[in-house]
One Martini backbone bead per residue (centre of mass of N, CA, C, O) as a GRO file, in nm:
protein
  189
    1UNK     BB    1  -1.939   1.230  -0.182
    2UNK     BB    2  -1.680   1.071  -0.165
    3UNK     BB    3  -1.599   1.183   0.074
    4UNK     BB    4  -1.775   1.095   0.265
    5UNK     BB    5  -1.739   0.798   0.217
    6UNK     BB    6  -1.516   0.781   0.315
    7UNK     BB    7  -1.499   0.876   0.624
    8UNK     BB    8  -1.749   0.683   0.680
    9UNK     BB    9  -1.543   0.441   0.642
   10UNK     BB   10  -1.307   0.559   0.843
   11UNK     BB   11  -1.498   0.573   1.090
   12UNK     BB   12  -1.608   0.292   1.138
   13UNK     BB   13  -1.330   0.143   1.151
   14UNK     BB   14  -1.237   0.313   1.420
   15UNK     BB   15  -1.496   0.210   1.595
   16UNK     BB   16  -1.390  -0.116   1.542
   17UNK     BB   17  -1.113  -0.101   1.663
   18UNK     BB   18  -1.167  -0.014   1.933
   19UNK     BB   19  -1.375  -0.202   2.038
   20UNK     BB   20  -1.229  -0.493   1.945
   21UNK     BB   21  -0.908  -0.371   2.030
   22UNK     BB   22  -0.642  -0.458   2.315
   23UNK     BB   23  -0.382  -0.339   2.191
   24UNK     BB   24  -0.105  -0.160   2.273
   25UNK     BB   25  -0.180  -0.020   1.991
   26UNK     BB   26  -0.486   0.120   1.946
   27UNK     BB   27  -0.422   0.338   1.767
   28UNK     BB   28  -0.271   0.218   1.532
   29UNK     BB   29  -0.437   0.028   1.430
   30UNK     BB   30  -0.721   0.193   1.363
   31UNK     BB   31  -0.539   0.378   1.145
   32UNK     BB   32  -0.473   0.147   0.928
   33UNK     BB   33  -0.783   0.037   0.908
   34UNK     BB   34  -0.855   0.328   0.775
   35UNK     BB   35  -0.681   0.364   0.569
   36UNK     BB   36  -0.801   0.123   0.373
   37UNK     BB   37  -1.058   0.274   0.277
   38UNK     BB   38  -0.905   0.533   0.203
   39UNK     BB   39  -0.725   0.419  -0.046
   40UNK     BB   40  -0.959   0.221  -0.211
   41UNK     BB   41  -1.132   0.448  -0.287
   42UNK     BB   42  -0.857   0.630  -0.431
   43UNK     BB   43  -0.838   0.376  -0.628
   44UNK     BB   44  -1.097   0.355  -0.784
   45UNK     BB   45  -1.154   0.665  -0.872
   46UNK     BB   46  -0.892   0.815  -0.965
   47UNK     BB   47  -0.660   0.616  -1.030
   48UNK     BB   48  -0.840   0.449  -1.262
   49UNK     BB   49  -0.912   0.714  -1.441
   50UNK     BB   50  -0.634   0.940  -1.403
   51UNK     BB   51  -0.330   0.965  -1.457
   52UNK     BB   52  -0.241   1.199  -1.259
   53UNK     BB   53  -0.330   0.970  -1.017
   54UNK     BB   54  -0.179   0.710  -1.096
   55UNK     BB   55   0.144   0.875  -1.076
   56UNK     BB   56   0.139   0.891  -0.749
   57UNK     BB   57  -0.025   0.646  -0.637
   58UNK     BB   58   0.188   0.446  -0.755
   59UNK     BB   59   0.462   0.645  -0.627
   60UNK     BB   60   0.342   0.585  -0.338
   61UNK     BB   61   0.348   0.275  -0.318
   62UNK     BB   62   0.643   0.240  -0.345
   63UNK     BB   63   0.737   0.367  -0.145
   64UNK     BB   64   0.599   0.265   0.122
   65UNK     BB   65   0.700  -0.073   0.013
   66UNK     BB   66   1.049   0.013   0.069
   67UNK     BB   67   0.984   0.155   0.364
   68UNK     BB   68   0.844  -0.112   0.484
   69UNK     BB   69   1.064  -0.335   0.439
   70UNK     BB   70   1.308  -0.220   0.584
   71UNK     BB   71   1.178  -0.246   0.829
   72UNK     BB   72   1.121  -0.576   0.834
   73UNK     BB   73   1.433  -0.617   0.799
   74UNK     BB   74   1.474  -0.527   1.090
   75UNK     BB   75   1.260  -0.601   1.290
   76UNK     BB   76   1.215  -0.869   1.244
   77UNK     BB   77   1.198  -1.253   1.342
   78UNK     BB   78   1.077  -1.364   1.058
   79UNK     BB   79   1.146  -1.499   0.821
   80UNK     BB   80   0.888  -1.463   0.618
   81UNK     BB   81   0.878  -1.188   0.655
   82UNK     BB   82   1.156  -1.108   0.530
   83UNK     BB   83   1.112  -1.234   0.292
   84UNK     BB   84   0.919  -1.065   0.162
   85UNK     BB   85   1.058  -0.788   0.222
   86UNK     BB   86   1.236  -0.841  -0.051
   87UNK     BB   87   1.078  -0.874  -0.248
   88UNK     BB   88   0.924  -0.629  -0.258
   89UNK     BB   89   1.160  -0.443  -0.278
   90UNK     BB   90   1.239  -0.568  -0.567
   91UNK     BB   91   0.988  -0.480  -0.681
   92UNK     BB   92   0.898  -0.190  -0.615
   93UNK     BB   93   1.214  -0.095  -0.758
   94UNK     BB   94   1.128  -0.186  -1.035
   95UNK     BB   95   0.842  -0.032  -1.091
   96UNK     BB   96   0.966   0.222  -1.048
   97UNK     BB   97   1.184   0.210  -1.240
   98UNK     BB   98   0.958   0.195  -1.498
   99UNK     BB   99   0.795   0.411  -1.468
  100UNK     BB  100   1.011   0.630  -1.481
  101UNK     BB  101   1.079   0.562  -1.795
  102UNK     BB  102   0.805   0.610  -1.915
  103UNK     BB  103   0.734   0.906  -1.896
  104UNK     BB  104   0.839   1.077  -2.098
  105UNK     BB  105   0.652   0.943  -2.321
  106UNK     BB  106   0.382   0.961  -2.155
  107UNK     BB  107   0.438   1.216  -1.914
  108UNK     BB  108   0.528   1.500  -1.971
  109UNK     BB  109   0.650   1.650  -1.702
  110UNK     BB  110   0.632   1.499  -1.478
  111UNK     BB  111   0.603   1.470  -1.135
  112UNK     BB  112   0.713   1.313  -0.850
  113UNK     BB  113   0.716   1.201  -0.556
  114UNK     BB  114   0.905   1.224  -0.282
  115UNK     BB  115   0.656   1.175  -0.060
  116UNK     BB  116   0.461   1.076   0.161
  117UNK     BB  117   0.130   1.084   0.231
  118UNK     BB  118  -0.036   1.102   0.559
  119UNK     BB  119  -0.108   0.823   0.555
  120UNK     BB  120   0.166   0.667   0.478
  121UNK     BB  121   0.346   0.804   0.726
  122UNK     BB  122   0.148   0.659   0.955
  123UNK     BB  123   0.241   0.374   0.860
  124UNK     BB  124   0.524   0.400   0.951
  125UNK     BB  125   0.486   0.506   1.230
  126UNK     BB  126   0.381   0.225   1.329
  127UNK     BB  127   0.599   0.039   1.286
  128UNK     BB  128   0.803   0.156   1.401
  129UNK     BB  129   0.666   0.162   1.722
  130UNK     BB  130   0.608  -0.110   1.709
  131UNK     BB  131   0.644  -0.374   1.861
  132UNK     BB  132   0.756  -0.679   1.874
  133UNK     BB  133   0.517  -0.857   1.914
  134UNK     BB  134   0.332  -0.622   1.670
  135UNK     BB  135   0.453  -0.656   1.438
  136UNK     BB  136   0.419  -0.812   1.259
  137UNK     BB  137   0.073  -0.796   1.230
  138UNK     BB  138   0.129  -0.516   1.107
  139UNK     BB  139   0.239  -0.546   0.871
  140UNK     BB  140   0.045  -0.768   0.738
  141UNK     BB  141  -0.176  -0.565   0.732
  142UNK     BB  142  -0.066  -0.373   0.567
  143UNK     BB  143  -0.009  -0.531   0.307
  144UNK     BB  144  -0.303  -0.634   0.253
  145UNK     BB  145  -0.418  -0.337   0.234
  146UNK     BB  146  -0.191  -0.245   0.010
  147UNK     BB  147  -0.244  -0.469  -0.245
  148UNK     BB  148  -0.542  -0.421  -0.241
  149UNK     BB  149  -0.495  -0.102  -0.369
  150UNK     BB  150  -0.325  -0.187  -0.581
  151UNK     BB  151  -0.513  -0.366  -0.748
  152UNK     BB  152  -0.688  -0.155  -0.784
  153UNK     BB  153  -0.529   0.068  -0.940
  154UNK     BB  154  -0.411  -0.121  -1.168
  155UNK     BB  155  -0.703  -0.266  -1.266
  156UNK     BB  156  -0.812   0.007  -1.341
  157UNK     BB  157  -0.659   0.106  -1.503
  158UNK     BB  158  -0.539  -0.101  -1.754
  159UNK     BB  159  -0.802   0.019  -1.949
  160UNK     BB  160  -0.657   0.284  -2.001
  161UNK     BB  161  -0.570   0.526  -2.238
  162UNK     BB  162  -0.247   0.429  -2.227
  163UNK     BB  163   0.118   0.396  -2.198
  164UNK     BB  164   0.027   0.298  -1.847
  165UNK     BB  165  -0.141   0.046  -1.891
  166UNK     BB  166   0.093  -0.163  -1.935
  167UNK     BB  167   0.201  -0.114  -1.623
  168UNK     BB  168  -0.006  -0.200  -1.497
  169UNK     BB  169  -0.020  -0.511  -1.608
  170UNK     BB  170   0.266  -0.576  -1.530
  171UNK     BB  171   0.215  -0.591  -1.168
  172UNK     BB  172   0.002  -0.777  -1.098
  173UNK     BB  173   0.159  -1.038  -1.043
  174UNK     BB  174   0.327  -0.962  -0.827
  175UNK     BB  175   0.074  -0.803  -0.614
  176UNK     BB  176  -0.065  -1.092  -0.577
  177UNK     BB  177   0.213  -1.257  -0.468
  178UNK     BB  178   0.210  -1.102  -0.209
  179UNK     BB  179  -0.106  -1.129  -0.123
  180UNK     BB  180  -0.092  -1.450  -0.105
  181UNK     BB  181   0.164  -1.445   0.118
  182UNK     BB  182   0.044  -1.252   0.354
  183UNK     BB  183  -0.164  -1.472   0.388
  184UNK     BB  184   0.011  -1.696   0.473
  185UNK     BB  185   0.132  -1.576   0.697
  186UNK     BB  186  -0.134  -1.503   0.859
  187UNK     BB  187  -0.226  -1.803   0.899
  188UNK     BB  188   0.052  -1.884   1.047
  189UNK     BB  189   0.018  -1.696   1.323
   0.00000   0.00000   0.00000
């Protein structure tokens, strides 16, 4: 059933993404679309409720914010979207450090994921690909999607019985504080 409503919300959204979208680049805005509502989805329902799908979950979304960030660092223009990507870098590589920190006596043996899996490594993709005119724009789109995924699974699992349940509510107020920088920024562009 879940996977069901997964695919119906990311095929809606990547044929709302053809139809209204006439950029240079209209094949990866649409995956990036379809990205965000199965993201969120598989942050609400599994990353929220179970250590197993939480520490993978949260450990590439960390990958993820500093592999985009650093694409950000190098191709953007932007005064502005540089200095968030800096911050981004700056917090997602402490949080990630402090999870795996946390590990031997929260999840003893838990392996942490090496790669990215195939929806944000296609994120990844898209970044580098897009045009000078389309990137920040493209970034600021996928950060607003990727803050509001991390604020579902981090706001999630928060009050599940774990001792990574405080590490999950003290990242909140960082990832809370991109996504209100990255809405100001997509607001000024």
């Amino acid at each position: 059933m879940i996977k069901q409503l997964m695919l119906g919300v990311a095929a809606a959204a990547v044929l709302a993404a053809c139809s209204q979208e006439r950029s240079p680049e209209p094949v990866d805005k649409a995956q990036d679309m379809a990205a965000a509502p199965v993201g969120q989805a598989s942050a609400a329902t599994m990353g929220a409720n179970m250590q197993s799908a939480y520490i993978p979950s949260a450990a590439m979304g960390d990958m993820y914010e500093i592999q985009a960030a650093d694409i950000a660092i190098d191709k953007s223009q932007n005064a502005d979207v540089k200095a968030l990507a800096e911050m981004i870098k700056a917090d997602h590589t402490a949080a990630s450090a402090a999870m795996k920190a946390m590990l031997p006596q929260a999840a003893p043996g838990t392996v942490l994921p090496t790669e990215l899996d195939q929806r944000r490594k296609g994120l990844i993709d898209n970044l580098t690909s897009a045009s000078a005119a389309n990137f920040d724009m493209a970034w600021i789109d996928q950060q607003i999607a990727a803050h509001n995924e991390a604020l579902t699974l981090h706001r999630g699992f928060s009050d599940q019985d774990s001792p990574l349940a405080a590490h999950a509510r003290s990242v909140v107020p960082k990832i809370e504080m991109h996504l209100r920088e990255a809405e100001r920024i997509k607001a000024a562009m």
